[in-house]
C-alpha positions as CSV (number, residue, x, y, z in Angstrom):
1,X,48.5,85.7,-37.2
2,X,46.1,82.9,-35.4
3,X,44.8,85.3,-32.8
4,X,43.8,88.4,-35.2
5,X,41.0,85.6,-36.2
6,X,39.8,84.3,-32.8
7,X,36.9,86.1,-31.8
8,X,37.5,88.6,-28.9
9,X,35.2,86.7,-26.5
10,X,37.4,83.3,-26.8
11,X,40.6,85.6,-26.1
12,X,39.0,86.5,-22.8
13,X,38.3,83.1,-21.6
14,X,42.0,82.0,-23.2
15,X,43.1,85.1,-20.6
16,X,41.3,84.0,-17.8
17,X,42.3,80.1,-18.0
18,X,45.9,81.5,-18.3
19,X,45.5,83.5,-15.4
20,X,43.9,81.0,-13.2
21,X,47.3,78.7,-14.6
22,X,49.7,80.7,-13.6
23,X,48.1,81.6,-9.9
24,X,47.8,77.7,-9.5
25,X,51.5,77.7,-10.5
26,X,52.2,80.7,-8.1
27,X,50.6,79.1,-5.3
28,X,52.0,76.0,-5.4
29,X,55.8,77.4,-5.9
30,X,54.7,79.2,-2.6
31,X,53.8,76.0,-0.6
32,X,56.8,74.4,-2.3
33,X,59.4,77.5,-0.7
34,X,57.4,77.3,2.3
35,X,57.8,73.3,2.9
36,X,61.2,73.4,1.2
37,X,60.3,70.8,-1.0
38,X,59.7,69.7,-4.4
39,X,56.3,68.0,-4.0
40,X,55.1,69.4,-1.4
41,X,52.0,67.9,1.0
42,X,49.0,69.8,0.3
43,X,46.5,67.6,2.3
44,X,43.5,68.8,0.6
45,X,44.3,72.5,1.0
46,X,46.0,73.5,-2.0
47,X,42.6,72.2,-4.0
48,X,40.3,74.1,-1.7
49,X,42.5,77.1,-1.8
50,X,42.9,77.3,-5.4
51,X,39.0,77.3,-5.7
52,X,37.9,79.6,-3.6
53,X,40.1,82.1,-4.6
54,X,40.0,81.7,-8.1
55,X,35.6,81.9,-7.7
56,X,36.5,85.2,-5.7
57,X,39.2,86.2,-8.0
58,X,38.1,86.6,-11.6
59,X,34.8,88.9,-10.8
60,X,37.4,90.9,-9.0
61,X,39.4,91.0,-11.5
62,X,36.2,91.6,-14.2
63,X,35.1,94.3,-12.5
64,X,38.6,96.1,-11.7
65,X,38.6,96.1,-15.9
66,X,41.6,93.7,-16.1
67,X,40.2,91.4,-19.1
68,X,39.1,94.5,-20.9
69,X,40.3,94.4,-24.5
């Protein structure tokens, strides 16, 4: 299997781009339920939103143990 020979260090950043995919997914399904639209308009707030909780998310989620192999 490919990921029994990827280094455990590249798995972890793999995990953590993953995880910052799927919130940017989840957040804009949110304003998209929210607006009750497809594409909704994020005016700039989506971006700004989706980086400053990602920045405050991860070391959360480092030091909670959640990308610990």
């Amino acid at each position: 299997m490919v990921l029994d020979k990827i280094p455990r260090a590249y798995k972890k950043l793999i995990l953590v781009f993953m995880d910052t995919g799927i919130f940017a997914l989840a957040i804009w399904a949110a304003f998209a339920l929210r607006t009750n639209t497809a594409t909704p308009d994020f005016n700039n707030t989506y971006l700004n939103l989706l980086l400053i909780v990602s920045i405050v998310r991860i070391p959360v989620f480092i030091k909670l143990g959640l990308y610990r192999s």
